[in-house]
N, C-alpha and C positions, 0 to 999 in steps of 0.2 A: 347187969347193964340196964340202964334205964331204959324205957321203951322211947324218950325223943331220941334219943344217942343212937338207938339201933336204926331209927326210921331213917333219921340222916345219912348213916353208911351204908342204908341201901339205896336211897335215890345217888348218891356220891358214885358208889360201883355201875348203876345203872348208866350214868350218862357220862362214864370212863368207855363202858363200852360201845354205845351209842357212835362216839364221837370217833374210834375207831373201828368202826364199819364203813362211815362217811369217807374219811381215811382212804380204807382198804379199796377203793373204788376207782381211784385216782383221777387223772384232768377227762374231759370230752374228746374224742377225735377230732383233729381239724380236717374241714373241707376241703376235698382238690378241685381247682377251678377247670372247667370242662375250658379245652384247646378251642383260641378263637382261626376260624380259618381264613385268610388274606385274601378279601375278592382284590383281584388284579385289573386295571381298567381295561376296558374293551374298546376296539374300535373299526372302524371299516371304511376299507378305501373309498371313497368317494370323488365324482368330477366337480369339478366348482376353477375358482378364479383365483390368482397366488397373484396377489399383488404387493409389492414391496415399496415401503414407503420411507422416505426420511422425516423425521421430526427432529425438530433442533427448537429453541427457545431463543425469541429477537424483541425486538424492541421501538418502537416509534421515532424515528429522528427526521433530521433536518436533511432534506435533499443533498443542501448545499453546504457540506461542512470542513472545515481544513482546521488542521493540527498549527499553531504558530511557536515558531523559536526561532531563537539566534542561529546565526550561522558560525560563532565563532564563540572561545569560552570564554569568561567574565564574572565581574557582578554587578548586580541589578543595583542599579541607582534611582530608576524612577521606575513606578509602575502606576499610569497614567489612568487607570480604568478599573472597575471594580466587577463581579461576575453577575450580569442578569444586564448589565450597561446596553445600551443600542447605540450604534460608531458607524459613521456613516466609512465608505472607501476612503484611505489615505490618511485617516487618523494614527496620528504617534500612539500608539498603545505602552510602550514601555522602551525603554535607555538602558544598556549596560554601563555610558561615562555623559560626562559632559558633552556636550554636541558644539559648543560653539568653536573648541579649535576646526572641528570637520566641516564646520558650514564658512568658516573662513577657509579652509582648502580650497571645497567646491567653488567660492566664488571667487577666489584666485584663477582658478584654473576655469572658468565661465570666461571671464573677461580675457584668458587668454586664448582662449578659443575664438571670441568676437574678434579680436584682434589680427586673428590666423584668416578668418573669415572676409577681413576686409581686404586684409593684402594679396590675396587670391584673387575677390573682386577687381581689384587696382592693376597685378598682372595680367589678368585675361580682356580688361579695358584699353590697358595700354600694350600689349602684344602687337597690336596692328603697327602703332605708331613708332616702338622700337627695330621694329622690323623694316619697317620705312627709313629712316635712319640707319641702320646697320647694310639697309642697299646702298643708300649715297654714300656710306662712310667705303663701300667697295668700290662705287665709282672714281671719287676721289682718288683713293689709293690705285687703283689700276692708271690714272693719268700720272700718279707719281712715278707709277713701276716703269709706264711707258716714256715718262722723259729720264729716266734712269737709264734706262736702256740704249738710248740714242748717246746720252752724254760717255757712256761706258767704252760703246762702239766708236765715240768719237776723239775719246783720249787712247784708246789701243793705235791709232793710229797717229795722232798728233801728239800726245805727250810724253814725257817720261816717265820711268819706274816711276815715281812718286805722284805723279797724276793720275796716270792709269788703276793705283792700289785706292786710291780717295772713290773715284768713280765707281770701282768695285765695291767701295763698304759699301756706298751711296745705295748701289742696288740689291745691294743685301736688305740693308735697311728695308728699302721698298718693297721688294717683296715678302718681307716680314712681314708688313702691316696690312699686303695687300691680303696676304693667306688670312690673316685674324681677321679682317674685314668677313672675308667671305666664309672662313668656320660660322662666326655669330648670326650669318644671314642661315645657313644652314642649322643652327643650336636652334633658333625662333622660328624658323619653318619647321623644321620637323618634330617641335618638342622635347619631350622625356624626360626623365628626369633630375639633369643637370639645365632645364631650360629656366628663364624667369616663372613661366608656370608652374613648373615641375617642383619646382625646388615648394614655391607656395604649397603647393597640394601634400608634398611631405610634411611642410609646418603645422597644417590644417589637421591631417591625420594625428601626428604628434600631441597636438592639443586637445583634438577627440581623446584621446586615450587619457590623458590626465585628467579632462575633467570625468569620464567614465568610473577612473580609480578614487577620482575625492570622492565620487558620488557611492561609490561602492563601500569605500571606508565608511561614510554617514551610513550606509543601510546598514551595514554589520552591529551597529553601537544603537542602532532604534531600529524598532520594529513597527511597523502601519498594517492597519486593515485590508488585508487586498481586496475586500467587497463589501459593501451595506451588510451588516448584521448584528447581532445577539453575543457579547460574551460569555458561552456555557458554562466554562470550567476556568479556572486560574489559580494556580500552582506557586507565585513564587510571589515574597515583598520583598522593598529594598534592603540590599544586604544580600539577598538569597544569591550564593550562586550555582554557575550552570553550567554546564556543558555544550558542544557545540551540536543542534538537533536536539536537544534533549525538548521536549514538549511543555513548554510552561502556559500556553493558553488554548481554547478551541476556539472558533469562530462560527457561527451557523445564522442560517437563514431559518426564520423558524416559522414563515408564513407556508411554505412550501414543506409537504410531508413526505415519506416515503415508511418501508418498514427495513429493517438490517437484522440478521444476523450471523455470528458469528461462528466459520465452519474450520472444520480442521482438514490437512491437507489430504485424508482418506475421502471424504468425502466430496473434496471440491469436482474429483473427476466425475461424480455421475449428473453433477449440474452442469447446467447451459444456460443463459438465455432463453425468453420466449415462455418454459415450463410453467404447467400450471403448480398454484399453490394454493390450501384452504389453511385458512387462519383463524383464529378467534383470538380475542380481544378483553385485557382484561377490565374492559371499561364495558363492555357487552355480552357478558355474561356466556352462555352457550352460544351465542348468536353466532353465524359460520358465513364467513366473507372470501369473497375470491379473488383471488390477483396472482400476477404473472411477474417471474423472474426476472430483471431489467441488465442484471452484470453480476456476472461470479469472479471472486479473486483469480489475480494472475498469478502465474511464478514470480517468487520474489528473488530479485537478481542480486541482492546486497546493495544495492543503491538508492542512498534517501531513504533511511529505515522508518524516520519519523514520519513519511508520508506514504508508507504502503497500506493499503488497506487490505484486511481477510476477512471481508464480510459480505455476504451474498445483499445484494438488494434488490427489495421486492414491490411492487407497483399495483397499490390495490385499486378495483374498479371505481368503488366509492371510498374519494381521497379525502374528502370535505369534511366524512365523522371522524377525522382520525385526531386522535389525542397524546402530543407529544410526551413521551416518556412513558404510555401504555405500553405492558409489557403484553408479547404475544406467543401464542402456540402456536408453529408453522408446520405443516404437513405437506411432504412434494413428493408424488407419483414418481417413483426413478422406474422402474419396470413391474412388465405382468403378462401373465399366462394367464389366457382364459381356456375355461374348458378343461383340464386336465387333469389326472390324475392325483388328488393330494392326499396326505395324511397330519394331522396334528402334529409338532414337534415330539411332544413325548411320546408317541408313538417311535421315534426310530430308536435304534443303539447302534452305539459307535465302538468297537473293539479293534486295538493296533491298526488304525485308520481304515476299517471298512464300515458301512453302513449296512445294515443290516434290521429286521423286523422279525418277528412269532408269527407268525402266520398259526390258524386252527382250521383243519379241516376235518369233518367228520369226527371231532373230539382230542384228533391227534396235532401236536405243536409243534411244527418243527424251525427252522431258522431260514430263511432268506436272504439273502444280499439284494440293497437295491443301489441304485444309481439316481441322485435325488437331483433337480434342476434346481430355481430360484425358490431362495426361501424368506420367508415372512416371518411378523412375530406370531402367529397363527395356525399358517399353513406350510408346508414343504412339499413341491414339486415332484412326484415320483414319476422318473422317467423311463426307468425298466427295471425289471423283476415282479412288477403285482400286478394283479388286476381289478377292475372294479367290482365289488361287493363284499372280495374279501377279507375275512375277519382278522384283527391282532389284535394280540394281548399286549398287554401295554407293561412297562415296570414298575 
């Protein structure tokens, strides 16, 4: 064998076995990661102040603002106005139909009102006078009744069946007219209403009512501004229709501010009137303003849906910066405990509805019940089981 041939088959054997020594030694141990141990928060009873506040999110409006719609359904034939428009009081803002058969009602029934109006006037003028007349027409008739009466008494005696029956009608007669004489003095002295007045004052009423109903027919089919303002919002064009109350326009005064927002029916009970509130403003950065409660929603009865309001309104001291349509944070003091015992929320536990705390004393933990008053987003009210300074572990 050559001597390159042998050198080769020893370095070839050398690093056969080389390679399995590397081999025989196999992977590295892996590392176990030392246990991390859970600090538990700490905390300690403490006195201080538990005030509970509501915040809600409102908005800059108009004082003075009303929802407008029909009262009855339809569709819109004119919509006279367009949104940001300024309308003074009594402007048509919009028509469900044509208006002129309704305005020829109304003044149908106008003129017959005048007319009821006059004749009224005419009965209570000439009352005196018919009455006057209706006395003489009794005098009269009483001289008939009484020459009836003589001629009556004076054929029972002088004439026959056949003159005595004639003098009878006669007095019939008379006292027919004498009674109708003196009903009518009685109908015009005493009134009511089968009297020439009476009867007027029914036509009068009569005619009130028609022209009241044309005039109401016209208001159903147009709608008017019922005060100086701002068209905010508007919802419907011709063609669109509606329902009856359904909200097709707003109306607002926009010289005059206030702020609103809208609460729901859990929280309307701890508002009042008068409460103070702090606000910021999104036109004023942090800046922190004061104002007072002016009206919190009522119950709503079911009545006039389209015009209930649920939205507290609020009355800030300086009304002048205020910036229609700034959206605001409102904060309102509902209640507060000063002085007293509290601890952090995370500090309690609650198991199958008791309250309960860890307490630590001397190193040893055991569990507590407490009985907790007003709570905050911060603090809760402990009003028996702890005492101040003591320590809990938290979860």
């Amino acid at each position: 064998m050559k001597e390159s041939t042998r050198l080769f088959l020893t370095l070839a054997i050398a690093f056969s076995l080389t390679g399995c020594v590397i081999q025989s030694t196999g992977p590295e141990p892996t590392a176990i990661a030392t246990p991390i141990t859970v600090q538990r928060p700490e905390y300690v009873v403490e006195r201080g102040d538990v005030n509970k506040i509501l915040q809600v999110s409102g908005r800059v409006t108009p004082i003075k603002q009303q929802n407008i719609f029909f009262a009855t359904d339809g569709v819109v034939k004119e919509v006279l106005v367009a949104s940001g428009d300024i309308v003074q009081e009594g402007t048509v803002l919009a028509r469900l139909d044509a208006p002129e058969r309704y305005i020829s009602d109304v003044t149908n029934a106008q003129l017959e009102l005048a007319e009821a109006k006059l004749k009224l006037e005419d009965a209570q003028l000439n009352a005196p006078i018919a009455l006057a007349e209706a006395i003489q027409s009794v005098t009269v008739a009483q001289k008939v009744l009484l020459s009836a009466e003589a001629a009556y008494k004076w054929a029972t005696t002088n004439l026959n069946e056949a003159g005595i029956a004639k003098a009878k009608n006669d007095l019939d007669m008379a006292q027919g007219e004498y009674n109708k004489a003196q009903a009518m003095v009685e109908r015009i002295s005493e009134g009511g209403e089968m009297s020439t007045i009476g009867l007027a004052e029914l036509a009068l009423a009569a005619a009130e009512a028609k022209f009241d109903l044309a005039n109401q027919s016209l208001s159903s089919i147009e709608l008017k501004a019922p005060f100086d303002g701002q068209i905010m919002s508007l919802g419907v064009v011709p063609g669109s229709t509606v329902k009856s109350f359904q909200v097709i326009m707003t109306l607002a005064d926009p010289t005059s501010l206030e702020i609103s927002a809208l609460v729901d029916a859990n929280q309307i009970s701890s508002l009042a009137p008068g409460q103070a509130a702090q606000i910021r403003l999104s036109s004023h950065g942090d800046e922190e303003f004061t104002g007072n409660i002016i009206a919190v929603p009522m119950a709503q009865d079911g009545t006039n849906p389209a015009n209930y309001d649920s939205r507290i309104h609020i009355k800030i001291e300086d009304g002048a910066m205020l910036k229609l349509g700034d959206s605001a944070s409102i904060k309102v003091l509902i209640d507060t405990r000063e002085n007293v015992l509290c601890l952090p929320p995370a500090a309690i536990r609650t198991f199958q509805g008791e309250n309960f705390v860890i307490v630590e004393i001397n190193g040893i933990q055991r569990r507590v019940n407490v009985i907790l008053g007003l709570k905050s987003t911060d603090l809760v009210e402990v009003v028996s089981g702890l005492q101040e300074g003591q320590k809990i572990i938290g979860q």
